[in-house]
C-alpha positions as CSV (number, residue, x, y, z in Angstrom):
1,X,-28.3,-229.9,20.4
2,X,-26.5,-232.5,22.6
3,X,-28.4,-235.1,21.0
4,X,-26.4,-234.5,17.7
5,X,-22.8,-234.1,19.4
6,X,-20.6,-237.6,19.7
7,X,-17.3,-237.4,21.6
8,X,-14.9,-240.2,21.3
9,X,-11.2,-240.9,22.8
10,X,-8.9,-243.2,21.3
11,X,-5.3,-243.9,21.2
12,X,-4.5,-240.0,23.1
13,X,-7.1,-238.3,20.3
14,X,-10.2,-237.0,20.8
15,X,-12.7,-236.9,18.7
16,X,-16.4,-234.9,18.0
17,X,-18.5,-235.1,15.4
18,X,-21.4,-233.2,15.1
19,X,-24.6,-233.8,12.6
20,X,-28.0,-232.3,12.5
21,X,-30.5,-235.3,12.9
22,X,-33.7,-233.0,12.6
23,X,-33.2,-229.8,10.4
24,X,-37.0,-229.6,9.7
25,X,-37.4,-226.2,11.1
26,X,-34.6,-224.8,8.9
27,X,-34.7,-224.2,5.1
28,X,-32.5,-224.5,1.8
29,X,-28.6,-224.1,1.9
30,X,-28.4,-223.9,6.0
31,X,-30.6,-227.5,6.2
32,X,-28.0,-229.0,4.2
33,X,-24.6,-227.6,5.6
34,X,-26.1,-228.5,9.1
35,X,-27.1,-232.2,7.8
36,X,-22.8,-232.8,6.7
37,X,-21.5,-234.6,9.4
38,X,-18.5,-232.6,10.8
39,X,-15.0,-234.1,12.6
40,X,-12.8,-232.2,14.5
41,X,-10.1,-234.8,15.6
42,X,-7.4,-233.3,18.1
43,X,-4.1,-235.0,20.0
44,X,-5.0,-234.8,23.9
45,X,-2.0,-233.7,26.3
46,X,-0.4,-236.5,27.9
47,X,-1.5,-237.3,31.6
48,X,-5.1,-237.3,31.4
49,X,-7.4,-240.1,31.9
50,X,-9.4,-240.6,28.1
51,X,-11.5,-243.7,29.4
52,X,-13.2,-241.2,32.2
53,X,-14.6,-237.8,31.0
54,X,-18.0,-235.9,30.5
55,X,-19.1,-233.6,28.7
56,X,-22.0,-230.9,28.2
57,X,-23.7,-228.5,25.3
58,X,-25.4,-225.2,26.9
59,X,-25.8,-222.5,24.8
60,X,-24.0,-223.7,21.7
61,X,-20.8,-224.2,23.8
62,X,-19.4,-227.8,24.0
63,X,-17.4,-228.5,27.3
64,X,-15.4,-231.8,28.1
65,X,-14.1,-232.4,31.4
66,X,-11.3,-235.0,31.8
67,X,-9.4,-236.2,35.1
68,X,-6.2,-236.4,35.5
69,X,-4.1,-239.8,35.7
């Protein structure tokens, strides 16, 4: 859910991490994996503006929009 997602920008990386704050509904070995907070940190392409961008979660798929400088 979008709720869980966190995307941050610093020094030209970007970075999301992702952590299941309800896993109620699910049981045993996939409650836990989902409860580990994950971090995928990646070096963003010069020329783009990383104080102004949005971002959206439909459908599993995470989507980040930046502008350009």
């Amino acid at each position: 859910e979008e709720k869980d997602i966190k995307v941050e920008t610093h020094s030209g990386l970007i970075k999301i991490s992702a952590k299941k704050s309800n896993s109620s509904k699910i049981q045993g070995y996939l409650s836990r994996k989902l409860s580990e907070e994950k971090i995928i940190e990646k070096k963003l392409p010069k020329g783009i503006n990383t104080k102004k961008f949005k971002y959206t979660f439909k459908n599993g798929i995470l989507e980040i929009i930046f502008n350009k400088k």
